[in-house]
N, C-alpha and C positions, 0 to 999 in steps of 0.2 A: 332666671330667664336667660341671661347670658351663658350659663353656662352649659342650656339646653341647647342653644346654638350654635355655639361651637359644636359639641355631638353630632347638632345635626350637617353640620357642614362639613366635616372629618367624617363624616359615616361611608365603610366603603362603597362605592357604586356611587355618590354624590357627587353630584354637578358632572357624570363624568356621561360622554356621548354615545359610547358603545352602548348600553342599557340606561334607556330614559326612567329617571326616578317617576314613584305614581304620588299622585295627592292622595294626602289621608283625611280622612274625618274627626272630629272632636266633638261627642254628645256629652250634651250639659242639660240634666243632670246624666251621670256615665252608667245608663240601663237603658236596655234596648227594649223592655216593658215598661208603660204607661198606663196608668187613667185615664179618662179624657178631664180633657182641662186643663191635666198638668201642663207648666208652661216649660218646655222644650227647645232648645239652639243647637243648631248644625254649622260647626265653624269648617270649613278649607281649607287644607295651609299645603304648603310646599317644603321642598328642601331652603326654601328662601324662610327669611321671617320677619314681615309678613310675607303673604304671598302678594303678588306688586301686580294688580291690571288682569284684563280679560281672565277674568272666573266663570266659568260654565258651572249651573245646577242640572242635575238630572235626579228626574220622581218617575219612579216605571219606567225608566228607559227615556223618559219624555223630557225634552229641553225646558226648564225653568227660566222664565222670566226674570230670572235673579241673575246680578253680575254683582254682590255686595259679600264679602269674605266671611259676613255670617247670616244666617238665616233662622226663623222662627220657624217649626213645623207643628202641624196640628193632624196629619192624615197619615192612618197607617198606610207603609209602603217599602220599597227599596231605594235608597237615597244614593247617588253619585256626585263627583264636583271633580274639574280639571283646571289646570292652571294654563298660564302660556308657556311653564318651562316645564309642566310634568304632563305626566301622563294621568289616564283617566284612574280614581281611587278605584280600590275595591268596594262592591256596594256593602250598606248596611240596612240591617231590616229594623224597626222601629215601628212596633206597635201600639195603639190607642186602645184599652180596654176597657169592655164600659162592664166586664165582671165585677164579683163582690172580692174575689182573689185572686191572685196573678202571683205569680212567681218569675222574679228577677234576677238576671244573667247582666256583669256585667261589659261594659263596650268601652273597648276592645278588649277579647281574647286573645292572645296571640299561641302561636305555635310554640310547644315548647312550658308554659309557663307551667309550673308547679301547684299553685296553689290557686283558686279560684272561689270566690264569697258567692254562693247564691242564695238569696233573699225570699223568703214567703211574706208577704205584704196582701191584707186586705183593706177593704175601704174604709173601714171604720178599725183601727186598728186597735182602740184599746177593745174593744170586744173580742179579739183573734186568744183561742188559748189551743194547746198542744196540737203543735205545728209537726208536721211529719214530712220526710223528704224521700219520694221514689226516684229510681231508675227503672225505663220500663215493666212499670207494675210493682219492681221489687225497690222494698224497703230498705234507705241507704241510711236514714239516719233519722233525730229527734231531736235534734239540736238544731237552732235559729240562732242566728244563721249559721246555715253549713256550708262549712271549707271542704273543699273537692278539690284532693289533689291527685297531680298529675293528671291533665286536663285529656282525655281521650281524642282519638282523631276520627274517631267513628260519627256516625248519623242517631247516637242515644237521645230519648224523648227523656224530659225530666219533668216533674209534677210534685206538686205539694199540696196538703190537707191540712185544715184547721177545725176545729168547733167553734160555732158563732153562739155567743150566750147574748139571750134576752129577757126581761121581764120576767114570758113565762116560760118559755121552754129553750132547749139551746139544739142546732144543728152542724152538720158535718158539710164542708165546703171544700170544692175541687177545684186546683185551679185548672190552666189548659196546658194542654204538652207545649215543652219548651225546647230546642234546640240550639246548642252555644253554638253561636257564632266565633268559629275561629275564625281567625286575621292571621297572612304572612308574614311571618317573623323577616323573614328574606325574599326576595323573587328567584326563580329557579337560573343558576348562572346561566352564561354564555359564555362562550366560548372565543377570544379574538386573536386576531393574527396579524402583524403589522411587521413585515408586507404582506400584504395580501396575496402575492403570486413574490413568494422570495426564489431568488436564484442563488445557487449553490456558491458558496465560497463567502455569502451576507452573513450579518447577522440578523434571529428572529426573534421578535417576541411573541409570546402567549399571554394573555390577561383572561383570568374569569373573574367577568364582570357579572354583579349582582346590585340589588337592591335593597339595603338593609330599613328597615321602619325609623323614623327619627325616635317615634315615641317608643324605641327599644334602643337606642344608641347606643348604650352602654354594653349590649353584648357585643362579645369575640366573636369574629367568624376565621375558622381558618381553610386554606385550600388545598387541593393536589390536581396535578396532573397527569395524566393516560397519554400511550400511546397502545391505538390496542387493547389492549385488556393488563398492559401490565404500565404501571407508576417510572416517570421519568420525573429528571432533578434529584432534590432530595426531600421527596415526600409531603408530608403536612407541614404549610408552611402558614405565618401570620402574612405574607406577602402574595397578593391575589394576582402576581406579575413571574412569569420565568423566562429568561433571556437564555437563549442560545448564543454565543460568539459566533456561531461558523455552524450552518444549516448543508449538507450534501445530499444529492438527489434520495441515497438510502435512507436519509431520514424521510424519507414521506412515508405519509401512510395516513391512518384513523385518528384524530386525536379530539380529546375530551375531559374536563376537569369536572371537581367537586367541589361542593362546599359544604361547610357544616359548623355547628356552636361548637365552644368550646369545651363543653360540658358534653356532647354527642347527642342533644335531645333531638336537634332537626339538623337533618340533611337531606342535600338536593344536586342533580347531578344535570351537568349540560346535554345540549345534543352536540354529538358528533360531527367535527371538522373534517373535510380530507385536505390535505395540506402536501400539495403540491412541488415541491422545490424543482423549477425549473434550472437545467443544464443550458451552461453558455456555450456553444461551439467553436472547437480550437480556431483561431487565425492567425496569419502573416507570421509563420513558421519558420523558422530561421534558424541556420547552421553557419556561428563562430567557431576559427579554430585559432588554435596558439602552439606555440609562437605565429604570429601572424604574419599573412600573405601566404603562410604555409610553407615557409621555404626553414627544413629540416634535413638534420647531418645523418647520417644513418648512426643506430642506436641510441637517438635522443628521443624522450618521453613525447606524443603528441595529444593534447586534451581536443577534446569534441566536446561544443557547450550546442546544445539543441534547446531552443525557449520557443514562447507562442505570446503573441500580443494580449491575444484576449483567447481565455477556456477555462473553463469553473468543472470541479470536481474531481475524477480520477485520471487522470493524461497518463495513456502509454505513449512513451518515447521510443524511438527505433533509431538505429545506425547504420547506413548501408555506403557499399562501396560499389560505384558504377561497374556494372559486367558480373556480380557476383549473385547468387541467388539468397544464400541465409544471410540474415544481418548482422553484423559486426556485434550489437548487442542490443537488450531493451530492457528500458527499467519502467516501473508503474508506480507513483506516486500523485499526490495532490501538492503540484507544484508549478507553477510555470515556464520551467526548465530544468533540464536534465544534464548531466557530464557523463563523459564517457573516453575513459586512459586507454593510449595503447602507450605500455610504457618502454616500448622497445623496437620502435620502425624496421623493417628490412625493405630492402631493395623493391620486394612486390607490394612494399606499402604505397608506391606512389601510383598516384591515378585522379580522380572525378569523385568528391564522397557530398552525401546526402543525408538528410533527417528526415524521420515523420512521426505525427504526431496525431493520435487520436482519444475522444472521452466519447464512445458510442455511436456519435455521429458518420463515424468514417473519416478515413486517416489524410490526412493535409502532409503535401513534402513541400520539401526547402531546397530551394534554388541550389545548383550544382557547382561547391567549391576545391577548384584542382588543388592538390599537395605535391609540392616539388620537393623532389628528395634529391641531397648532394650524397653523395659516397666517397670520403675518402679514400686517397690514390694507393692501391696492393703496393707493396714490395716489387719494385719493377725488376724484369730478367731482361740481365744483363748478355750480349750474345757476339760474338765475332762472325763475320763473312769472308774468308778466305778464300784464292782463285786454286791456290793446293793445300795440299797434308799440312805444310809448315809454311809461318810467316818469314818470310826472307827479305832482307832487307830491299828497298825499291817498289816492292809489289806497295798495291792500295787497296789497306784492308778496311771492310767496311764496320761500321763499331754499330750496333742497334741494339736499343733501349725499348720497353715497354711495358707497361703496367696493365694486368689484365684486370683492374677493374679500378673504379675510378670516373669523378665526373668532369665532362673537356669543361673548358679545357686545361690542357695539359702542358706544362712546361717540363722541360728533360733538362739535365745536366750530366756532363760526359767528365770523367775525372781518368789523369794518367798520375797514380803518385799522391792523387790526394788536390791538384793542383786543376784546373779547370781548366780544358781544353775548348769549350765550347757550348754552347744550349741551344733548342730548339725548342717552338711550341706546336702543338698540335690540338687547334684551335677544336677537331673535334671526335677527339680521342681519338685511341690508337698509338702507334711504336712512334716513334721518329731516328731516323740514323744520322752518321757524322764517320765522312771519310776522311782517312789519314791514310797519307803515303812512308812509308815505314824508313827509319834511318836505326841505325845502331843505337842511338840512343832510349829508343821509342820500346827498349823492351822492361819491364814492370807485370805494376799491380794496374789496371782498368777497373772503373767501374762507373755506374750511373745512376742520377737521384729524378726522383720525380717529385711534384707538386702540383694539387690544385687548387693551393690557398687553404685545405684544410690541413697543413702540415707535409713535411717533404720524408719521403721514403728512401732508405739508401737500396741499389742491388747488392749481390754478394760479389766480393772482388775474385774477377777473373785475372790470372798473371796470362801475361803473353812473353813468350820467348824468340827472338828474330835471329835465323840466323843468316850466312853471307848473303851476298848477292844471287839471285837465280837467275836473271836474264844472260843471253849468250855475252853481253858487250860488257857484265860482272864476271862472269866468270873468265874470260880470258883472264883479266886481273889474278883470278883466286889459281887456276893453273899452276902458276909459280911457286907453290906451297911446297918446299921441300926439296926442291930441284936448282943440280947447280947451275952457280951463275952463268958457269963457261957452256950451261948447254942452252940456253935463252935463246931462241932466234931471235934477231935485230926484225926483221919485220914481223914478229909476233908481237912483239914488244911494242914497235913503232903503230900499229895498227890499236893495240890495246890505250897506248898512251894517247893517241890521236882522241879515240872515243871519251875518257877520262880530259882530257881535255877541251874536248867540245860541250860535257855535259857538266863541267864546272864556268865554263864562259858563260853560258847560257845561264847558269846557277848566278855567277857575280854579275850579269848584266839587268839580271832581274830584282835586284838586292836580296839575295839569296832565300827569297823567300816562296814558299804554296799556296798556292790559291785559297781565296777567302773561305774559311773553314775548317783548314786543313792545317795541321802545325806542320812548320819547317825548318828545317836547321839549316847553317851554312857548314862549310867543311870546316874553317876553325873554331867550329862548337863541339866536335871529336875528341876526344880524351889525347892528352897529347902520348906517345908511348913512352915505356920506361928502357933507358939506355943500359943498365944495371946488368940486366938477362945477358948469358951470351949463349950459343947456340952448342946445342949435343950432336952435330953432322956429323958421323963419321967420315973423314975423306976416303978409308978404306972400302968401305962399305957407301956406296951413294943409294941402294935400295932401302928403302924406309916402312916402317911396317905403321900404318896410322892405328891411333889410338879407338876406342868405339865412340869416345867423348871427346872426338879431336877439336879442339881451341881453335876458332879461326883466327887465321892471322887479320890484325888489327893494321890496317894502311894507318898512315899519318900524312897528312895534306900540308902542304902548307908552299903558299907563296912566297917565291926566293925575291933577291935582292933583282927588284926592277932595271937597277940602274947596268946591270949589262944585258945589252938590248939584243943580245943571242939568245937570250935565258929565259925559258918559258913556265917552265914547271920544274916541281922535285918532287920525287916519291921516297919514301921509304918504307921497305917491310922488312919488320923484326921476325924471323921465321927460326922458331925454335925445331930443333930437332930429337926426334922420339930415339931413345934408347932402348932397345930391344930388351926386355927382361925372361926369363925362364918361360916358356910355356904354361906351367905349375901359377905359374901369379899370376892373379886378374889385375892386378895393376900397373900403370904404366910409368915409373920415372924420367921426370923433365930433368934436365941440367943445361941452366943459361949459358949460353956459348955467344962471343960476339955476334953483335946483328951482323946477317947476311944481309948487303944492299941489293935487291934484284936489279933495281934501275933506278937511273937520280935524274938527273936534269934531261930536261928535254932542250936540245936545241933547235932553232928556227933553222930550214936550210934557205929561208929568202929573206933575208936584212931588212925588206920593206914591211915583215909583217910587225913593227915595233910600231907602225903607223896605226896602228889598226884595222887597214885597207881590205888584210883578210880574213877581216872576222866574219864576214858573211859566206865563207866558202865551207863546202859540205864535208863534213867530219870524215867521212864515209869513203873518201878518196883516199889516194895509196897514199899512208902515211912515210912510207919510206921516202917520200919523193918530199914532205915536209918537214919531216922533222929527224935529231940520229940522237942516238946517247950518247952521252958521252958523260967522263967522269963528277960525282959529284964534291964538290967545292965543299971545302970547309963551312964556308957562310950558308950551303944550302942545308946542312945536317944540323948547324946551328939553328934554324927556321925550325 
């Protein structure tokens, strides 16, 4: 007994809600033909055991006054019984015969069974002799009882005959057609689905639920699944349950299982499911980028991550860049997000970019995030501004730097030598320049760097070459080149020296220095001259034939001994003179000949000007009348 109920409580389809188990019946004695008289019980039972409270009988369809789990019958009929946790049993017929023979079928037949006992039984049974067994008319057998197997699912009438012996004579007896009652081995599955409306991206289950007989427990049932007409999972299985991890809209369709013994005797197939997999619609669509805030060097990699809050199924992603019409790119996967490399920025990478994002519904875009792109600074060109053909010493030449590409801003650096002259920024972009006023010393290598924090660029070095003076009040000075002393006018001289004299006052009273930005030398930052050279004049010859590459001559500055208060200034020029060579030679030989002095000290002709009273008077006045030459002093050539 116990271990009928385990069976029955293990049985698949027990106790379970999808498919309500039925009540079954139990005749005692187990034939569904009677005598009258014989005494007869009709038990109920359920998947439970017992079965527990409200029992319902039914005779013909008609509610029985019975609520007790077992019952006595005495009238032929169809018998029913329901519990409160099953469903209504299948009926059973249950006949009372008041013949002399009857032929007995036993209760229950089930679907399926093999082997089945049918009995010829008449009233008086030691009187019954050669018992015969038809199927419709025709003769199946002569054997009592006869086993019939493999139990047909057709509507066959069965019948049996005996000879009745008496006394005096004996007779042939019929009984009445008989009809086995087959019984469901199983109920016809169902089909469940849990969720019932699954959305894409869930898991699903499938269950075919059935109803197996307790009083067959012991058979296997195993199942499959359909979709359509063709088998999903893996086939015939002992597991009346198949789980999906991950359902997508294309999984829908027709679906439908089966069931059947393990032996193949009975099977039974569900009705068809359509199984729906609803699509969740993309939302709150959104475009990350990295490095983040967007701020990237040119030729640095930039990712585009495009996600969606909620969207179940296939998401196309898209990439687009404000102002452009094709999109940057699209990928289609079942994901929640999408990447997308540009693994090499240019210049017209930067702008306004955007995502979007759709699974059928229509596409969702994502808020508009700008990309700032920096550019490292070009190779800047380096360039001179000159007022003529050649830099001459005095002029102010303009020096400008610029980088034609490049994010501002911009910082410049101005180099003479290697050595820093000075910097500028150009907060937003573009050249920036840096005036210098030219001295002898100022001739070199130039050149200029830029930076805008992504690394500093050098230009290519430009040399500058400077040569004498070009203004009129230089050049009287340069005049002198070559020409002798005795032919100097004292007021060429005196007017020359005047000017050289006011534009070194001017230089010492400023602390010999140029205006902020601009480098400046004083006069004794000049190379001092070399005494060594002496001069190739011929005094024979005072016509000099200049060289193509003539040396200028280098003045030497230099303030004399203060303490004689006549004494203004001393000049000296080393003035080498050209030796004429053959016509035939492109060459010109020097030979150092004593310096020639052109002029040396300047004297005051007004004794007051040691006060400094007349430092405010204008250069420009007749120098004859301020100042004379006169010879210079040992201590002044010392200087």
């Amino acid at each position: 007994m116990l271990l009928w109920l385990l069976l029955l409580i293990l049985a698949p389809g027990g106790g379970q809600s999808g498919v309500s188990p039925k009540a079954f019946l139990l005749l005692k004695p187990p034939w569904s033909t009677h005598f009258q008289k014989d005494r007869v019980t009709l038990t109920c039972r359920d998947f439970h055991f017992p079965a527990q409270g409200d029992i319902s009988w039914y005779y013909n369809g008609m509610s029985l006054n019975k609520e007790s789990e077992e019952i006595r019958i005495e009238k032929t009929g169809y018998y029913k019984c329901k519990t409160r946790r099953s469903s209504l049993s299948e009926p059973v017929y249950v006949e009372f015969s008041t013949d002399w023979l009857i032929l007995q079928a036993p209760y229950p037949v089930f679907e399926g069974d093999k082997e089945v006992a049918l009995r010829c039984r008449g009233r008086e049974e030691a009187s019954i002799t050669e018992k015969t067994f038809y199927k419709d008319e025709l003769k199946i057998s002569s054997t009592s009882p006869f086993i019939l197997n493999l139990v047909p699912r057709d509507n066959g009438k069965y019948h049996c005959t005996a000879k009745k012996r008496n006394w005096i004579i004996s007779s042939k007896e019929t009984s009445k057609p008989l009809t086995i009652q087959l019984q469901e081995l199983f109920s016809p599955p169902v089909l469940t689905v849990s969720p019932s409306q699954p959305t894409e991206g869930s898991a699903v289950t499938l269950k075919c639920e059935t109803w197996l007989s307790p009083q067959r427990s012991d058979i296997q049932l195993q199942f499959c699944f359909f979709r359509e007409d063709k088998a999903v999972g893996s086939g015939w299985s002992s597991d009346p349950e198949l789980k999906f991890p991950i359902m997508w809209s294309e999984n829908s369709g027709s679906y439908w299982c089966q069931a059947e013994t393990a032996t193949h005797s009975v099977r039974k197939r569900s009705l068809r499911s359509q199984i729906r997999v609803q699509r969740v619609p993309v939302s709150d669509v959104n475009l990350e980028i990295y490095p983040p805030e967007g701020q990237l060097i040119e030729g640095q990699s930039l990712l585009l991550i495009c996600s969606v809050a909620k969207g179940t199924g296939t998401v196309t992603f898209s990439w687009h860049k404000e102002g452009t019409v094709r999109s940057l790119g699209t990928k289609i996967q079942r994901s929640l997000s999408a990447e997308l490399w540009i693994h090499t920025v240019k210049e017209h990478d930067a702008g306004r970019y955007y995502c979007a994002a759709d699974n059928i519904h229509g596409p969702i875009l994502s808020k508009l995030i700008t990309v700032k792109l920096r550019i490292p600074v070009s190779h800047p060109v380096f360039t001179f501004s000159l007022a003529g053909a050649q830099a001459v010493m005095g002029d102010v030449v303009e020096l400008h730097c610029e980088a034609q590409r490049g994010s501002p801003p911009i910082l410049y650096w101005f180099y003479h030598k290697n050595v820093t002259l000075g910097n500028s920024s150009a907060p937003f972009g573009g050249g920036m320049s840096f005036n210098l006023t030219l001295t002898a010393e100022h001739s070199g290598n130039y050149s200029c760097g830029a930076d805008n924090g992504l690394g500093v660029q050098r230009s290519e070095v430009v040399t500058l070459n400077i040569t004498g003076p070009s203004s009129n009040k230089y050049k009287a000075s340069l005049i002198t080149v070559g020409v002798p002393t005795g032919l100097l006018s004292i007021l060429g001289l005196a007017a020359a020296t005047a000017v050289l004299v006011g534009y070194f006052r001017t230089q010492r009273s400023s602390g010999g220095h140029f205006a902020t930005g601009t480098p400046s030398y004083s006069p004794s930052e000049f190379q001092e001259p070399s005494w060594s050279r002496t001069s190739n004049a011929d005094p024979q010859n005072p016509k000099h034939s200049e060289p193509p590459a003539l040396q200028e001559p280098q003045p030497v500055y230099s303030n004399v001994n203060l303490g004689d208060s006549n004494l203004v200034y001393c000049q000296i020029w080393n003035t080498p003179h050209a030796k004429e060579n053959s016509a035939n030679s492109p060459r010109r030989h020097w030979e150092d000949k004593e310096p020639t002095i052109i002029y040396s000290e300047l004297k005051k002709a007004y004794p007051d000007d040691s006060t400094g009273q007349d430092s405010n008077r204008n250069i420009d006045e007749d120098a004859t009348e301020n100042y004379e030459n006169v010879p210079c002093t040992s201590s002044a050539v010392d200087h």
